[in-house]
C-alpha positions as CSV (number, residue, x, y, z in Angstrom):
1,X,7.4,-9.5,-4.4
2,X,8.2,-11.1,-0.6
3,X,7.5,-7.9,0.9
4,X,3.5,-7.3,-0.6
5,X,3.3,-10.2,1.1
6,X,4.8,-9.9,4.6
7,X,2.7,-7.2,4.3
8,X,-0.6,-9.6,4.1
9,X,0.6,-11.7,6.7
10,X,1.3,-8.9,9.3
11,X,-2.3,-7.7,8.7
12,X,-3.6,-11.1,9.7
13,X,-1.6,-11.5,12.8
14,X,-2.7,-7.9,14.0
15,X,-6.5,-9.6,13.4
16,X,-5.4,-12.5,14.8
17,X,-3.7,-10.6,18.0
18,X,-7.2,-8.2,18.0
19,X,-8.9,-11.1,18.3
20,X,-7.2,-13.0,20.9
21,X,-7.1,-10.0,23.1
22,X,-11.2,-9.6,23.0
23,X,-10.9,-6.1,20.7
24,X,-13.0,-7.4,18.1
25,X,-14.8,-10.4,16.6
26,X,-12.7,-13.7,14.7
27,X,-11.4,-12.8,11.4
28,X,-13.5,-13.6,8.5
29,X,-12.1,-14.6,5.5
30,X,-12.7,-11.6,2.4
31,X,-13.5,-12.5,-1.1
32,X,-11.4,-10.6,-4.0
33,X,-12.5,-7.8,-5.6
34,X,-14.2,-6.2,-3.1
35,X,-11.5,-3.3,-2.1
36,X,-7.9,-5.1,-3.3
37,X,-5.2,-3.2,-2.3
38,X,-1.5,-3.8,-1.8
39,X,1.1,-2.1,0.3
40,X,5.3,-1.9,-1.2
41,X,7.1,-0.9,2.2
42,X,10.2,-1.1,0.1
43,X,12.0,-0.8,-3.1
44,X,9.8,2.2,-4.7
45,X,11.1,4.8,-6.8
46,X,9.2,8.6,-7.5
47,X,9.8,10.4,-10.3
48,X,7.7,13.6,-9.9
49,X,8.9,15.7,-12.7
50,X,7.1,13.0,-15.6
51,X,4.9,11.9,-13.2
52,X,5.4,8.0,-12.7
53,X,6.7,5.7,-9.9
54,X,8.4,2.8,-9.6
55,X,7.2,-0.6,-8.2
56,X,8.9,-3.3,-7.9
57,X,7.5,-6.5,-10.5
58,X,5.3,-3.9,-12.1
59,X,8.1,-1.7,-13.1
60,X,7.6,2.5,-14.0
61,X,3.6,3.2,-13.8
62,X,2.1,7.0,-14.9
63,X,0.3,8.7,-12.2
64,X,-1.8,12.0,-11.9
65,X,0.3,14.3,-9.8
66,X,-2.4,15.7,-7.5
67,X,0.0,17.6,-4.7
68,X,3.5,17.3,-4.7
69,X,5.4,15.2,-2.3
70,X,7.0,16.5,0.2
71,X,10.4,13.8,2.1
72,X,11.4,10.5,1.6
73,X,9.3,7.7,0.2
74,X,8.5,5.6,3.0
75,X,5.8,3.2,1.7
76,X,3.2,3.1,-1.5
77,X,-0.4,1.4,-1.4
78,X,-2.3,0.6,-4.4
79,X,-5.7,0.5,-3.8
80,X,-8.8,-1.1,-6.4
81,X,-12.1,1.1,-6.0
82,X,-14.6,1.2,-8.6
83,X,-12.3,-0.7,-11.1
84,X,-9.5,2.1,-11.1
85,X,-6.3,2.0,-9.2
86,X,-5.0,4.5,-6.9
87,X,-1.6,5.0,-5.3
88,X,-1.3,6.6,-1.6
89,X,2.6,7.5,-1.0
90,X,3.4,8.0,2.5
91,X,6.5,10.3,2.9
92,X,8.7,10.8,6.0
93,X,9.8,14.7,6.3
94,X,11.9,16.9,8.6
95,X,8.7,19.5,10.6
């Protein structure tokens, strides 16, 4: 979707803006495959008691339920490491 990429692009200003404020070196460009990941900010759905999540163009995807979240679904990553994918669900909660 639209939004996985705005994501992409928002990464490359912040490098661009890093850059241009003399915080780090000139962005280098990253061949695939080494650490793909892609962020939903939007649009995600969590169904905790069968263990799957919604995402949007992939539709419902299985996950193991490690801990239980805790709030409002706020944004999902899916990460590549060693050829297996991992979700990382950021929650907004009341303290």
């Amino acid at each position: 979707p639209s939004q996985a990429l705005q994501q992409t692009l928002k990464d490359l200003e912040r490098a661009y803006r890093n850059f241009f404020a003399k915080r780090t070196d000139f962005p280098r460009f990253k061949k695939k495959g080494g650490g793909d990941s892609f962020r939903y900010p939007q649009g995600c759905k969590l169904d905790q008691a069968n263990s799957r999540l919604f995402l949007p163009k992939l539709g419902w995807v299985r996950y193991r339920n490690s801990r239980d979240v805790l709030g409002s679904v706020k944004n999902i990553t899916v990460s590549q490491s060693n050829g297996k994918w991992f979700a990382s669900i950021q929650t907004e909660r009341d303290v």
